[in-house]
C-alpha positions as MATLAB code, in Angstrom:
seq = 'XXXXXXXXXXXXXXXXXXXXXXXXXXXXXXXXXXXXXXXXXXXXXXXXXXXXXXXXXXXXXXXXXXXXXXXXXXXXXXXXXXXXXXXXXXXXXXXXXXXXXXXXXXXXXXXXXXXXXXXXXXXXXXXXXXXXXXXXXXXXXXXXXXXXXXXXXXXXXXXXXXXXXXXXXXXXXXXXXXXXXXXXXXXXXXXXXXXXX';
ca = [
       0.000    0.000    0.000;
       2.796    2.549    0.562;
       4.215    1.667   -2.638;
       1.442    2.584   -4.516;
       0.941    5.469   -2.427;
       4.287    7.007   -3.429;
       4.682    6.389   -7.197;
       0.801    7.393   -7.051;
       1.046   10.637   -5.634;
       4.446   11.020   -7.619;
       2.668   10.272  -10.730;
      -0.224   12.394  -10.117;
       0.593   15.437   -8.496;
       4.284   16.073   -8.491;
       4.887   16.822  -12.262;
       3.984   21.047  -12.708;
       4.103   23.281  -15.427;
       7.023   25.698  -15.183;
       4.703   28.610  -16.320;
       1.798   29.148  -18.283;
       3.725   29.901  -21.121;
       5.576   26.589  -21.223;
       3.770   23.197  -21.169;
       6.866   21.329  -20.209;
       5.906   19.144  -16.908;
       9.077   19.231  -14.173;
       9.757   17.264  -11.220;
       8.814   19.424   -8.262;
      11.866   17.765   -6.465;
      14.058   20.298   -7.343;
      13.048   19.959  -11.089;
      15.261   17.048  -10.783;
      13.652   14.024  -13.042;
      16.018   11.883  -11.300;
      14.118   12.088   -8.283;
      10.308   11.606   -9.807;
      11.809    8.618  -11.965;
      13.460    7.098   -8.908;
      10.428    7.005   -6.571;
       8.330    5.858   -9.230;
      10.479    2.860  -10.213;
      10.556    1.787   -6.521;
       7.129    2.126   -5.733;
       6.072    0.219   -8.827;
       9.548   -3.054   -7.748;
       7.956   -3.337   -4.442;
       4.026   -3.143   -5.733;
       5.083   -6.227   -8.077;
       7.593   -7.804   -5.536;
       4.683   -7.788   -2.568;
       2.220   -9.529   -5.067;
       4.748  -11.981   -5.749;
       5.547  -13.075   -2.983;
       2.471  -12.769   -1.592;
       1.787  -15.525   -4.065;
       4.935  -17.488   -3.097;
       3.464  -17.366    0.902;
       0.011  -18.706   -0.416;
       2.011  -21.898   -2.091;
       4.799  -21.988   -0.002;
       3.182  -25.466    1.512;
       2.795  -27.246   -1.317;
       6.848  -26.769   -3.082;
       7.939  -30.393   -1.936;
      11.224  -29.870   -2.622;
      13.435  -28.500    0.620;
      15.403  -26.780   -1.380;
      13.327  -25.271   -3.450;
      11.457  -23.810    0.286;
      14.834  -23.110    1.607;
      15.537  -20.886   -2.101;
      12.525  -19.012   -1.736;
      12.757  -17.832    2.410;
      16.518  -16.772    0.965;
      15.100  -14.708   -1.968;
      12.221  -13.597   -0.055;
      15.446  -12.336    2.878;
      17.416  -11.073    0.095;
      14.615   -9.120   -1.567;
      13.447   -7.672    1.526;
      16.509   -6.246    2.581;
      17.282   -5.166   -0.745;
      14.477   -3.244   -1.131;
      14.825   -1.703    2.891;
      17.871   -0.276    1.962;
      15.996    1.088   -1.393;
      13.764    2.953    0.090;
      16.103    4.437    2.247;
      17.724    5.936   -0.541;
      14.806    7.138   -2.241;
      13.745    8.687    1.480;
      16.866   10.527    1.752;
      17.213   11.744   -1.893;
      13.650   12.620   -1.928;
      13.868   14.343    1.215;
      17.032   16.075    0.065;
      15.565   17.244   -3.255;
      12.223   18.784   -1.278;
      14.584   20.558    0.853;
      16.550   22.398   -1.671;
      13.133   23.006   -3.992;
      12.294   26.453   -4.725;
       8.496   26.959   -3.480;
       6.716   28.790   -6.333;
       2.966   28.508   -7.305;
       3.022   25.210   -9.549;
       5.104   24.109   -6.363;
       2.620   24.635   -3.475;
       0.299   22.783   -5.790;
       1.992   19.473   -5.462;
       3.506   19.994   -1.965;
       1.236   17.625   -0.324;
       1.656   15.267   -2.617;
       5.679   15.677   -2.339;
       5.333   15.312    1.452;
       3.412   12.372    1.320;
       5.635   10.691   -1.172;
       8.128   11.487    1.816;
       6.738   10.561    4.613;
       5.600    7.027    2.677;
       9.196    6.102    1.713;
      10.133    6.305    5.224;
       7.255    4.145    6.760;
       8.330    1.742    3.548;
      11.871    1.576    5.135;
      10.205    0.301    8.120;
       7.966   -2.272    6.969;
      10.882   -4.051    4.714;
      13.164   -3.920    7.411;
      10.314   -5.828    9.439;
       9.937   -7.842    6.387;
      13.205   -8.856    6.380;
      13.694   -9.769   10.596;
      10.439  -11.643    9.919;
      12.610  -13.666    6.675;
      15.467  -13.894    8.628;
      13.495  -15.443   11.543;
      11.913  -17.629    9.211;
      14.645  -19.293    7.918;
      16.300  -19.777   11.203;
      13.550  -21.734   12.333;
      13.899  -23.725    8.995;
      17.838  -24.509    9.963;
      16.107  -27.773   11.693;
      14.888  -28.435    9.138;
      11.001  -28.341   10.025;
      10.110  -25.279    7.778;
      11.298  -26.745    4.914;
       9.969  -30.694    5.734;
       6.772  -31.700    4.089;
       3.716  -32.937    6.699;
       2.582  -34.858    3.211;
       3.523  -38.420    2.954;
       4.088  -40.497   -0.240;
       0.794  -41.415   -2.163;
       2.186  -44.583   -3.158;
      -0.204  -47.725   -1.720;
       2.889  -49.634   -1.900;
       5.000  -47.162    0.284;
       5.589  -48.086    3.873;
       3.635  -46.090    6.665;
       6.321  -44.497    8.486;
       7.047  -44.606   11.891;
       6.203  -42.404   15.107;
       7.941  -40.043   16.104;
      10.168  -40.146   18.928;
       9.705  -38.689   22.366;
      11.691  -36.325   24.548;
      13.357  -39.342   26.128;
      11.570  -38.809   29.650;
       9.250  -41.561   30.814;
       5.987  -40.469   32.366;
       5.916  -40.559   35.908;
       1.560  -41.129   35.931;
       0.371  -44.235   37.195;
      -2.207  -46.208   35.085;
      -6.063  -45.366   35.702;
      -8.137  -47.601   34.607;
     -11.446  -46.224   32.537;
     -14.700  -45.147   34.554;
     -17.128  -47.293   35.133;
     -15.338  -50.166   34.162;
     -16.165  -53.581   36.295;
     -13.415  -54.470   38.714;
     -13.037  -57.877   37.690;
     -11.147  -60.956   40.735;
      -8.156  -61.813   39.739;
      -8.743  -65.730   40.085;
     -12.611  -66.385   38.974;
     -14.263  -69.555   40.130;
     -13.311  -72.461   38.339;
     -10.457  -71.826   37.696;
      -7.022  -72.583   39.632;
      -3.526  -70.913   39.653;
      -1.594  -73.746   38.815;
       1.722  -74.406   41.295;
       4.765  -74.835   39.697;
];
């Protein structure tokens, strides 16, 4: 969402008119292009890079391969931190361009929009940086291996049904209760002798 809220309000609102007299649209950044081009192509990686691995997250139970699970909480880390440090750079040059910017009428038009473009680049910085802590801490829970292990067993009727799992190694300490309202049955019925050995 704060992608699309910074190329949006890029897109929109921060491309004025010089003057009346000339219908050439500038970056209100400073009338630097570099800084409109460079928020825009960020918001619009991390618009397509959320969907896709939103996508990946929605499947991410059914890859069977482990390392095919293990590939995609790496790219997922990678990506995520790639794109934190992104946005930091489009925060600070944005930030830096707004600061040195000339206010003039065209200006004040799109000054909201510039601020918001701002202020949505730095929340951006946070989220991906949580992003990325949240990858990080995924695939250290996956270094035994459970992440990445299927629940699913083989299909195969011929396939043997594997075994159960194994305890912690500590043997219960309960005594044996037997069921409610069970009969207590005697222990040597009539008719029937113990024999002596």
């Amino acid at each position: 969402i704060f992608s699309i809220v910074v190329f949006g309000s890029i897109v929109n609102e921060c491309y004025v008119n010089r003057d009346s007299q000339n219908p050439e649209l500038l970056c209100i950044f400073n009338e630097n292009e570099n800084a409109c081009s460079y928020g825009i192509a960020i918001g619009i990686i991390a618009f397509f890079g959320c969907i896709f691995f939103f996508v990946v997250d929605l499947y991410f139970q059914q890859i069977s391969s482990v390392k095919d699970r293990k590939r995609a909480v790496l790219l997922d880390l990678g990506f995520s931190g790639f794109l934190a440090f992104l946005w930091f750079v489009a925060f600070c040059f944005l930030a830096n361009q707004w600061q040195r910017t000339k206010m003039s009428r065209g200006v004040l038009q799109g000054a909201d929009a510039a601020r918001a473009a701002i202020t949505f680049s730095f929340f951006s910085i946070i989220v991906w940086v949580v992003l990325a802590v949240r990858a990080l801490q995924r695939y250290r829970l996956g270094t035994d291996m459970s992440l990445f292990a299927t629940d699913q067993f083989a299909t195969d009727p011929s396939a043997a049904y594997p075994g159960y799992p194994t305890g912690s190694g500590i043997e219960s300490t309960d005594t044996y209760q037997s069921p409610p309202f069970t009969e207590t049955l005697d222990a040597n019925p009539k008719g029937y002798q113990v024999p002596a050995y």
